[in-house]
C-alpha positions in Angstrom: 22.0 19.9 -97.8 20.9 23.2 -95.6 18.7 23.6 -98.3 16.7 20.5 -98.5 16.7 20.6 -94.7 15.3 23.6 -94.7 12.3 22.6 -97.3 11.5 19.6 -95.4 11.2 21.8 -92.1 8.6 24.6 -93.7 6.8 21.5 -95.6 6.5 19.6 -92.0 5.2 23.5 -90.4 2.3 23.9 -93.2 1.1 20.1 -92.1 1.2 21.1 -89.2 -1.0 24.3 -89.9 -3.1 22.3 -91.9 -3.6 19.8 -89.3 -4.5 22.6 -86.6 -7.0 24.2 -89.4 -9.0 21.2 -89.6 -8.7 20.5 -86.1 -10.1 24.3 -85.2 -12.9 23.8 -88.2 -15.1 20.9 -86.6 -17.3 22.5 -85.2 -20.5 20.9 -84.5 -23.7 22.6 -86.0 -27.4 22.1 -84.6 -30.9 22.4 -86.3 -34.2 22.3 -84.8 -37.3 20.1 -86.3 -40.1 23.1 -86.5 -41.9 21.0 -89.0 -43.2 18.3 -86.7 -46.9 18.2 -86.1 -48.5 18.5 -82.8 -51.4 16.0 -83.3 -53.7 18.1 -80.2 -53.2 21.6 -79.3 -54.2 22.8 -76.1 -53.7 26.3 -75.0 -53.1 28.3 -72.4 -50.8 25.4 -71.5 -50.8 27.4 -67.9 -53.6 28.8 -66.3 -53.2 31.1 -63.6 -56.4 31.8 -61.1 -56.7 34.4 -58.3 -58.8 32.9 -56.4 -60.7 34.0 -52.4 -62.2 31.0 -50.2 -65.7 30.1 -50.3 -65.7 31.1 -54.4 -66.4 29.6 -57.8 -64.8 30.3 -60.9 -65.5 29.2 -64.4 -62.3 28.6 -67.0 -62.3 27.9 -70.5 -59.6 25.6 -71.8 -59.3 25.8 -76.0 -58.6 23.0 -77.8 -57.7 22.6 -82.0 -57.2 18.9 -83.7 -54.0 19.5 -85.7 -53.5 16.2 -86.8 -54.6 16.6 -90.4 -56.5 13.1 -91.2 -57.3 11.8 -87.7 -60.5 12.5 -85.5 -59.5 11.8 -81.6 -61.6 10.8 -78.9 -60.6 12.7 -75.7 -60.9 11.9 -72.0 -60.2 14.5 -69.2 -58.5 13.4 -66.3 -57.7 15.7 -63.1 -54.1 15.3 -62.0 -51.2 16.9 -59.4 -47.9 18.1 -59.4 -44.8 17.3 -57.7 -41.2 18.4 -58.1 -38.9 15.7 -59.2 -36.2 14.8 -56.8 -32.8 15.6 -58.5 -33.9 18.6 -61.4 -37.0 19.6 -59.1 -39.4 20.0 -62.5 -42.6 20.1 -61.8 -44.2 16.6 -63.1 -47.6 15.1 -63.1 -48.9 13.3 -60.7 -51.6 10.9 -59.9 -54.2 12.2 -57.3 -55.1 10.0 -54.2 -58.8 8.3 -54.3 -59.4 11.0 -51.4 -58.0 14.3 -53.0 -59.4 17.4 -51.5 -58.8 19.2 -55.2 -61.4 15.5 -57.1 -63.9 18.1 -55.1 -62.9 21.4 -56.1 -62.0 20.9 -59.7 -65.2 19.5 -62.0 -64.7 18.7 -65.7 -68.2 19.7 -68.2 -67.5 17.1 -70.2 -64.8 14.2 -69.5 -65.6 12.0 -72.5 -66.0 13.6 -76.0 -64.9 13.6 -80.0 -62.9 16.4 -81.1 -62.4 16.0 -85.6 -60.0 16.6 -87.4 -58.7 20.9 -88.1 -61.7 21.2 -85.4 -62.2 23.8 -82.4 -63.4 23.1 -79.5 -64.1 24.3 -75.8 -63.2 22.7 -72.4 -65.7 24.1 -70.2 -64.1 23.8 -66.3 -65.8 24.3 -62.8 -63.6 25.4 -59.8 -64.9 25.7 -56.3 -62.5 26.8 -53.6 -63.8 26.0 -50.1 -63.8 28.0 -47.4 -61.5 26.2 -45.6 -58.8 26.3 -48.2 -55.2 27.0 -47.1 -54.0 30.2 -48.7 -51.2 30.1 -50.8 -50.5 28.4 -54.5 -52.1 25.0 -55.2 -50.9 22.9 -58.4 -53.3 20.8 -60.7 -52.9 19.1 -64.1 -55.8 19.2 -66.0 -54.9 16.6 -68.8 -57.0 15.7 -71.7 -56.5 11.9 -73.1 -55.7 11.2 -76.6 -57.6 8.5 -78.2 -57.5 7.6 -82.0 -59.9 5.7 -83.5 -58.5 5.6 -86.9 -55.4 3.6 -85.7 -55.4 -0.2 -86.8 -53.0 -2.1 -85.2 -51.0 -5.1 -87.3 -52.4 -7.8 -85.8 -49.3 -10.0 -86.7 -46.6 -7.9 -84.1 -46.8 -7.4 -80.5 -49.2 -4.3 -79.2 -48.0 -1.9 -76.3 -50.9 0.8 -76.5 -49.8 3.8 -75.2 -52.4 6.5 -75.0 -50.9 10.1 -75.9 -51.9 12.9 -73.7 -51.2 16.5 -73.1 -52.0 18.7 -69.6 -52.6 22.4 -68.5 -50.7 23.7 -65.3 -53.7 25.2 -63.0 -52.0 27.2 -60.7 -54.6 28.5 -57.6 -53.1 31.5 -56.1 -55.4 31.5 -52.5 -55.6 34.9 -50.9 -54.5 34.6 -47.4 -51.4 34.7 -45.6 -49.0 34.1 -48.0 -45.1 32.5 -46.7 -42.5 33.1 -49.6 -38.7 32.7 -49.2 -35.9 31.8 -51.4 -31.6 30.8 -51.0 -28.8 29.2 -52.8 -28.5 25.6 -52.2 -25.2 25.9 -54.0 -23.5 27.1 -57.1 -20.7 25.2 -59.1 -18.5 24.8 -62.0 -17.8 21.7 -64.1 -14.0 21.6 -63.8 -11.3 23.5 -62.0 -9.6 24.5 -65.4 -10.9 25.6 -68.9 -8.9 26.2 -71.9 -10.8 29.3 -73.1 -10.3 28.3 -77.0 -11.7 24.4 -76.7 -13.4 24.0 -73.4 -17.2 25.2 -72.7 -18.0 25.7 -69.1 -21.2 24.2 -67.2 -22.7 26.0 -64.0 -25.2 24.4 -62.2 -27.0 26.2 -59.1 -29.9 25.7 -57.1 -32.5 27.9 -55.9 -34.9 26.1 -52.8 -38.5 27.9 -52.6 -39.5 28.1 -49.0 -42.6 28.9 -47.8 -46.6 27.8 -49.3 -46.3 29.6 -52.5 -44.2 28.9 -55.8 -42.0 31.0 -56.9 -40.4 32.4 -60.1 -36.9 33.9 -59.4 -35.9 36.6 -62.0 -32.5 38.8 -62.4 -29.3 38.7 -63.8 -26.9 36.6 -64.2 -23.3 38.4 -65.2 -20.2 36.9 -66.3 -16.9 39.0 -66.4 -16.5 42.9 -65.7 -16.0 45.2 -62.5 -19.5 44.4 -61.2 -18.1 41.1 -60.1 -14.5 42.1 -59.8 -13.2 40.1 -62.3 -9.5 39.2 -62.1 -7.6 39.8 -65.5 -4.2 38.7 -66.2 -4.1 38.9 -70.3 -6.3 39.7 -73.1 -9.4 42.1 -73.0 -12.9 40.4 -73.0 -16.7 42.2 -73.1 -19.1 42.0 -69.7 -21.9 39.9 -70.4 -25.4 39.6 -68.8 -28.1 37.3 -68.9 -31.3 36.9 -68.1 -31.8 34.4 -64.7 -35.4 32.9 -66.1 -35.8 33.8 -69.1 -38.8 31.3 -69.5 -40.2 32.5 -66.2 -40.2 28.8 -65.1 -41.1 28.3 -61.6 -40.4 26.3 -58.4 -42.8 24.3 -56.4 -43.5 25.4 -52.5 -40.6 23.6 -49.7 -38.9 22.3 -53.4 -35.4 23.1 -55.6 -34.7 23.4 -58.6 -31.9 23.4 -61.2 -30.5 25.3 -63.6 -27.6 24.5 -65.4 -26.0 27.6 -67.8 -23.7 26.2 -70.6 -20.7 29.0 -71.5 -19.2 28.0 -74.7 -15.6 28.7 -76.2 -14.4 31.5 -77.4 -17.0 33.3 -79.0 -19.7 30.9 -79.0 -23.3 31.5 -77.5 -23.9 30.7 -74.0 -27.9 28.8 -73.3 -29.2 28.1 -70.0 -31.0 25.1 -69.1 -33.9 24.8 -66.8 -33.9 21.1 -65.9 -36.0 20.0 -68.6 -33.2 18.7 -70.9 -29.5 18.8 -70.6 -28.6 20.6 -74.1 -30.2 22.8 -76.3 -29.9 23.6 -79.6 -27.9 27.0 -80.0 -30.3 28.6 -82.6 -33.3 28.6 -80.2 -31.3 30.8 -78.2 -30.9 33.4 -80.0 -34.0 35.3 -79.4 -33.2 38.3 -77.6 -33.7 36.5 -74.0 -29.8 37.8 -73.5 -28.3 40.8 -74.0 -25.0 42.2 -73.3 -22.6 41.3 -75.8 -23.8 37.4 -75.8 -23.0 37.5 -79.1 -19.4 37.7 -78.5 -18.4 36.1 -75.3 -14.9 36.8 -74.4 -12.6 34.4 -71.8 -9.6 35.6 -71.1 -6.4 33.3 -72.4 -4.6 33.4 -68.5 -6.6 34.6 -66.2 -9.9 34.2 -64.5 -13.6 35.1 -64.6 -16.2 35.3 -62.1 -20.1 34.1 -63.0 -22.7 36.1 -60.5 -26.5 35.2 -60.1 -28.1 37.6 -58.8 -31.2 36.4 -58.1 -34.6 38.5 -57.5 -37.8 37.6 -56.0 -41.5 39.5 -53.6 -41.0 37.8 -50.3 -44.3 37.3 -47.7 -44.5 41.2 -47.2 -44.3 42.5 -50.5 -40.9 43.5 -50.3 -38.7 43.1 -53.6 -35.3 40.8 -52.2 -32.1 39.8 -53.9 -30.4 36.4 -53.4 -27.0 36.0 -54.9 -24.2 33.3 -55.9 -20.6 33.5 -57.1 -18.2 30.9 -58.6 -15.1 31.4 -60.0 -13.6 30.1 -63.6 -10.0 29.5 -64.0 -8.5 29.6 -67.7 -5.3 28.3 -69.2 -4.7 27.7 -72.9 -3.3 24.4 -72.3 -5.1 22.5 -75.2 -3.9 24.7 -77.9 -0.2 25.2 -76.7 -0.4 21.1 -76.3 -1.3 21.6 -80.1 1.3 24.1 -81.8 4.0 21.9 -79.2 5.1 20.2 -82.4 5.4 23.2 -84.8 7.6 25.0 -82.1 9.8 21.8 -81.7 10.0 21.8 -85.4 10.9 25.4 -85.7 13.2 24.9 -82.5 14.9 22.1 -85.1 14.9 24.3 -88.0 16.9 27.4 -86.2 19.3 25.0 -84.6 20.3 23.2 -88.0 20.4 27.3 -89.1 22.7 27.8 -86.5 24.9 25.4 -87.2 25.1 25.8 -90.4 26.0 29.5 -90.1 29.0 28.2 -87.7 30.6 26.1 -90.3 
């Protein structure tokens, strides 16, 4: 009888294993579309000018037709920027009837054919007048897509819409220039992680103040003595990031968000600028973080601290750091939740052993 207790006992503990195995094994896996064509390419897609009052400047936009088959018509359009409200990502903008920047901005040509696998030129006229404010001005210089080639099935409803791609013109204007920067805030997703199942958002805002953008560089580091890390059990590897590793930038008197995804155990942490809520892991790893991101470590009980420092020139020219702490709490709660029923069973198993042994 002890026997065939015993049996069933160790037969229940493999499930168990087995069910723990499979549970530990789904992990989801992520690949990126690199074979998708473009249609129009248009580069530099940002094009930064140092400009003086009471100056012109001539820019070259280039374009290429990668569409393969098709032969677009193209018409220019000039266009704003503005920081959306909630991610503050610059977006494009229509510009008012009376724009100051319809007369500083001139397209060569606004209406012309561009073939298919064909090169071609965007010839652009910029006039800054001499009663220009200094600091940064943001335009969109957007180029139309057209196709010809396109029948449409005359039996289904038609929606046209017209495909079309933009530069970022930034004007830097010499002059006295105003450039500040602070922490709106910094916070975590939850109060508690379990550090073998849970990944851990952070989401923090940085507000540009002043009349010209900004791009924010530094660190971001997570765990170690530089942010005095409390430990209560296991050993784990600092790890440092790169703040902006796309060198995106912030709009003057605007915010904007950045959200840094920390996986489980081991995985790869990605940052997010705003643009789109995940990422697909592989894109990340191309060297934009350093320090052990390869193997991120959370401790089992315990703690860890995530510091952004943040860098940035202020109005005199003087190199100024900006920086934000939160605190993340781990417990393994999930996976003792999990292995609950193979310590009952074994809890079972050594009380039946007792007993037995009393007899």
């Amino acid at each position: 009888m002890f026997k065939q207790t015993s049996f069933k006992i160790l037969f229940l503990v493999f499930v168990s294993f087995g069910f723990l195995s499979l549970f530990y094994g789904a992990i989801p896996t992520f690949a990126a579309d690199n074979n998708a064509r473009t249609g129009l390419v248009v580069t530099p897609a940002l094009y930064e000018l140092e400009a003086e009052r009471g100056n012109g400047y001539d820019i070259e936009i280039n374009l290429l037709n990668d569409s393969g088959d098709d032969d677009y018509k193209i018409t220019t359009l000039l266009q704003g920027f503005s920081a959306s409200k909630e991610e503050g990502v610059p977006v494009v903008s229509d510009l008012a009837s009376d724009s100051k920047y319809l007369s500083w901005v001139t397209f060569q040509q606004t209406n012309f054919s561009i073939k298919s696998n064909e090169k071609k030129v965007s010839h652009i006229r910029v006039n800054i007048p001499q009663d220009a404010e200094p600091g940064s001005h943001y335009l969109a210089l957007t180029y139309n897509i057209d196709n010809p080639n396109q029948t449409p099935d005359p039996s289904k409803p038609q929606v046209k819409i017209q495909p079309r791609i933009a530069v970022m013109l930034f004007l830097n204007i010499k002059g006295q220039v105003q450039r500040d920067a602070n922490f709106d805030f910094i916070q975590a997703d939850k109060n508690l992680y379990d550090p073998f199942f849970d990944g851990a958002k952070i989401e923090y805002r940085i507000r540009a103040e002043g009349n010209a953008y900004l791009k924010p560089t530094g660190n971001i580091f997570i765990g170690g003595d530089s942010v005095n890390t409390k430990q209560a059990f296991w050993s784990y590897s600092n790890t440092t990031l790169n703040l902006n590793p796309e060198g995106k930038i912030i709009l003057p008197n605007s915010a904007r968000t950045f959200k840094l995804f920390l996986g489980a155990q081991n995985e790869v942490p990605y940052l997010s600028t705003g643009i789109v809520e995940k990422q697909d892991l592989e894109q990340n790893q191309s060297g934009n973080y350093t320090g052990g991101v390869y193997n991120l470590d959370h401790p089992w009980f315990g703690s860890q601290n995530v510091e952004v420092r943040m860098l940035f020139v202020n109005s005199q020219n003087e190199l100024t750091q900006r920086s934000a702490t939160v605190q993340l709490n781990y417990f393994p709660w999930k996976g003792l939740l999990l292995i609950s029923p193979v310590l009952i069973l074994l809890g079972v198993g050594f009380w039946f052993y007792r007993r037995k042994r009393r007899k």
